[in-house]
C-alpha positions as CSV (number, residue, x, y, z in Angstrom):
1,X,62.1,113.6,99.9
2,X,60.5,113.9,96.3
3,X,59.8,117.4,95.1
4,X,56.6,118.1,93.7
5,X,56.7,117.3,90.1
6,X,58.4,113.4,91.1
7,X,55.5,113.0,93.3
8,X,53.1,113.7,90.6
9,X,55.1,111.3,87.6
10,X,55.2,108.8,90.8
11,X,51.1,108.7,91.3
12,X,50.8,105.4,88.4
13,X,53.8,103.6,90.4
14,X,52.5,104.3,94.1
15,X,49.2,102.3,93.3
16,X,50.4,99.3,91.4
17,X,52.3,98.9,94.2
18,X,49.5,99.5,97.2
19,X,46.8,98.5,95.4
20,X,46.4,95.6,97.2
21,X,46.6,97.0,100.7
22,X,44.8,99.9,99.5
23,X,42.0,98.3,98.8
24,X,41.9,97.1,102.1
25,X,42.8,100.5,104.0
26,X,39.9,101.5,101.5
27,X,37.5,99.0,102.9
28,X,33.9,98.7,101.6
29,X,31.9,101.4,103.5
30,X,30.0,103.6,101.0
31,X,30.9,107.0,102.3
32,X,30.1,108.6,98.8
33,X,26.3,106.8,98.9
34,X,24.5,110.2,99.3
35,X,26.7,111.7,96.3
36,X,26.5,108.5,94.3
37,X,22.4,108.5,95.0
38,X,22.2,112.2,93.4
39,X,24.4,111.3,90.3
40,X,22.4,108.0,89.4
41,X,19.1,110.3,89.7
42,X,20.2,112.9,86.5
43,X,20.6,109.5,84.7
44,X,18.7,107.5,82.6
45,X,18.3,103.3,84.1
46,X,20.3,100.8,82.5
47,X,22.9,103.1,81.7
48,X,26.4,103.1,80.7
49,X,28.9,104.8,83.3
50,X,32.6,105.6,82.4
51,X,34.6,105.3,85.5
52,X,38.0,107.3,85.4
53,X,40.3,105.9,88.0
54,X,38.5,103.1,89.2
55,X,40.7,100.8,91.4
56,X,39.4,97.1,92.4
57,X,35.7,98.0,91.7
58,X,34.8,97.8,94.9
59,X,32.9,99.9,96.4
60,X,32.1,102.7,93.8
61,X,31.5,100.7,90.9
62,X,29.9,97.7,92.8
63,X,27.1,100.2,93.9
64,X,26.7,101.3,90.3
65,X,26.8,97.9,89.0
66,X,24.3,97.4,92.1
67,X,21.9,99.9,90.1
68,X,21.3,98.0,87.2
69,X,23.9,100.0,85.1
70,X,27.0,98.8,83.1
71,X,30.4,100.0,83.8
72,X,33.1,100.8,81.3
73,X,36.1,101.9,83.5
74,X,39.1,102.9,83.3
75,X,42.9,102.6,85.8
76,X,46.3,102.8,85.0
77,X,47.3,100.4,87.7
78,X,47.4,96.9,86.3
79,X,46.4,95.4,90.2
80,X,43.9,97.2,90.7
81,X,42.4,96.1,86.8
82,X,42.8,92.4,87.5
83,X,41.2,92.8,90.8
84,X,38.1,94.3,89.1
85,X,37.7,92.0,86.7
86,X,37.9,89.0,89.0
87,X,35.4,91.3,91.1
88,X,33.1,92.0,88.5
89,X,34.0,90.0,84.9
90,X,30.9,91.1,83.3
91,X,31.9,94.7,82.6
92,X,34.7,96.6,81.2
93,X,37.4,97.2,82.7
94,X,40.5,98.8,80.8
95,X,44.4,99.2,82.2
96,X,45.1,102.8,81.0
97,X,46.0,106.6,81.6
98,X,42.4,108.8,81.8
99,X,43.9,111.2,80.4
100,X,45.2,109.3,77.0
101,X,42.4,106.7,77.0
102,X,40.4,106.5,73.6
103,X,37.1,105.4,73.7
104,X,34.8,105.0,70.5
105,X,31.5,106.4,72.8
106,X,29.6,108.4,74.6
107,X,28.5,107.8,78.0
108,X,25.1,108.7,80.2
109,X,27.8,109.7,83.0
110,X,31.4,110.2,84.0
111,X,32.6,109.4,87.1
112,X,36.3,110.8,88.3
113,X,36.2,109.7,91.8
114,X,39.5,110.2,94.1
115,X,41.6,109.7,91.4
116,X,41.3,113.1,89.0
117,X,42.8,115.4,92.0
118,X,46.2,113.2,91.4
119,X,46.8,114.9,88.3
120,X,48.8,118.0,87.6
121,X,47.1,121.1,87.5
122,X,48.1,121.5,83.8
123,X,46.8,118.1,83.6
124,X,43.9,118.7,85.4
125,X,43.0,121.5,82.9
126,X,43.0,119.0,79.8
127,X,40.9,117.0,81.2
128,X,38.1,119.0,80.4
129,X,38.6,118.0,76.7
130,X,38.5,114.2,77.5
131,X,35.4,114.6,79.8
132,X,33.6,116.6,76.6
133,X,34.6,114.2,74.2
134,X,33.0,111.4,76.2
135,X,29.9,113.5,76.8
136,X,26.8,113.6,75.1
137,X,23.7,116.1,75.9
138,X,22.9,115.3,79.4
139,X,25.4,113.2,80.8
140,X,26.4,113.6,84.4
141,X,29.6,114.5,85.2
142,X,31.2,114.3,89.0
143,X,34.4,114.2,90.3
144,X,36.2,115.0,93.7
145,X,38.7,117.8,93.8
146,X,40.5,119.7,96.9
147,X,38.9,122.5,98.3
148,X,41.3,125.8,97.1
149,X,43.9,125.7,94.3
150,X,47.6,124.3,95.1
151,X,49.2,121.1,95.5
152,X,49.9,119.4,98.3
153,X,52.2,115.9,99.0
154,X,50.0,113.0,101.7
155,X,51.8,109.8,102.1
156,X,50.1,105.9,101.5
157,X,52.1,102.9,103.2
158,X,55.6,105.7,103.4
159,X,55.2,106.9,99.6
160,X,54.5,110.4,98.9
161,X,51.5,110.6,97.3
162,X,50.8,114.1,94.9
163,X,47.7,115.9,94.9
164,X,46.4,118.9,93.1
165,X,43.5,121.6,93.3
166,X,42.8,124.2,91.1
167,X,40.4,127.5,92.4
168,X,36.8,126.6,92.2
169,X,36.4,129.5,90.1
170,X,38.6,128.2,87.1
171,X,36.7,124.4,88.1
172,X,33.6,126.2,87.0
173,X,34.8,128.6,84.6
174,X,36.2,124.8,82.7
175,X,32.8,123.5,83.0
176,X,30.9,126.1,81.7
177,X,33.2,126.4,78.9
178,X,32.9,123.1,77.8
179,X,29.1,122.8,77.9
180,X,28.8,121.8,81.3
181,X,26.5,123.5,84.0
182,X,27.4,122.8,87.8
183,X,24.4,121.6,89.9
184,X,25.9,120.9,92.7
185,X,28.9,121.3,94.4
186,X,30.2,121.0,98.3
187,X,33.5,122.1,99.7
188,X,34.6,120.2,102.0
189,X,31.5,118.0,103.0
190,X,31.5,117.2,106.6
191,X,29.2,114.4,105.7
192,X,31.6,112.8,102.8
193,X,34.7,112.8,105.0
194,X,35.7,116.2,104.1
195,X,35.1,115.5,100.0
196,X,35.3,118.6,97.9
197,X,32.8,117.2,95.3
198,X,31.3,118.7,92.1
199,X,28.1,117.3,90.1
200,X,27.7,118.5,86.9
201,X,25.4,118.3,83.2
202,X,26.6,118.2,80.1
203,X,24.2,121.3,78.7
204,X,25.6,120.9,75.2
């Protein structure tokens, strides 16, 4: 059994490798459509949306693309990149780490969807930086987190697979300290399959 720490250097490997049957575990129902519905509203139409951990595309960034907006997005697993671009070859879709990734803009909204709560805690906390840095005034920010701070080891086709919380005070406290104000934010909703979700504006 891997400790902790291998589980969460493993997290790049585990979906290259399931990405494929992942995708079809993940199926296309739109769980996240009442979320998803409130995010698109603080934005502006015909926007551009930075996706951070993006997978095949399908369904997140399908009901995005759906919306009339353009998607620049962003997974470290090379799969699940060449599935979204034979998904959707009209937008951008880049093989690479969220938290290294450079990007020469600024986005209308940020989306960290099931795929931020793999990172460290430590990890986690730098993040903050990369979310400002792709932020303008008003941009939208949500992501999915766990519900209390700690880490905790699920499995996906018999790998461990790492996940990581920190307190939702220290989630807001990150926010606010980085220009963002929290407008919303559900522990876990009953109605998103047990999501702990936060919505957030980029104040400054």
């Amino acid at each position: 059994m891997k400790n902790q720490f291998e589980s969460a250097q493993n997290i790049i490997e585990i979906y290259k490798k399931h990405a494929r049957a992942w995708t079809e575990l993940r199926g296309n129902f739109l769980y996240e459509k009442t979320w998803l519905d409130h995010f698109l509203s603080f934005i502006p139409q015909h926007s551009e949306i930075l996706d951070l951990g993006c997978g095949s595309g399908k369904p997140i960034a399908d009901y995005l693309i759906q919306h009339d907006h353009k998607i620049i997005a962003v997974d470290s697993s090379d799969v699940m990149i060449e599935m979204a671009r034979q998904n959707f070859p009209e937008q951008r879709w880049l093989q690479a780490d969220m938290r290294t990734v450079e990007l020469d803009q600024k986005f209308n909204a940020i989306l960290a969807w099931d795929s931020f709560f793999h990172l460290t805690p430590n990890d986690q906390r730098q993040m903050f930086s990369q979310f400002t840095r792709f932020a303008q005034q008003g941009t939208a920010l949500m992501f999915s987190s766990g519900p209390s701070h700690g880490e905790a080891i699920g499995d996906l086709f018999g790998d461990a697979l790492y996940h990581a919380s920190l307190a939702p005070e220290e989630y807001t406290a990150l926010l606010n300290d980085h220009g963002f104000q929290v407008i919303k934010m559900v522990v876990e909703d009953v109605e998103c399959t047990g999501h702990t979700v936060w919505l957030a504006q980029k104040l400054y």
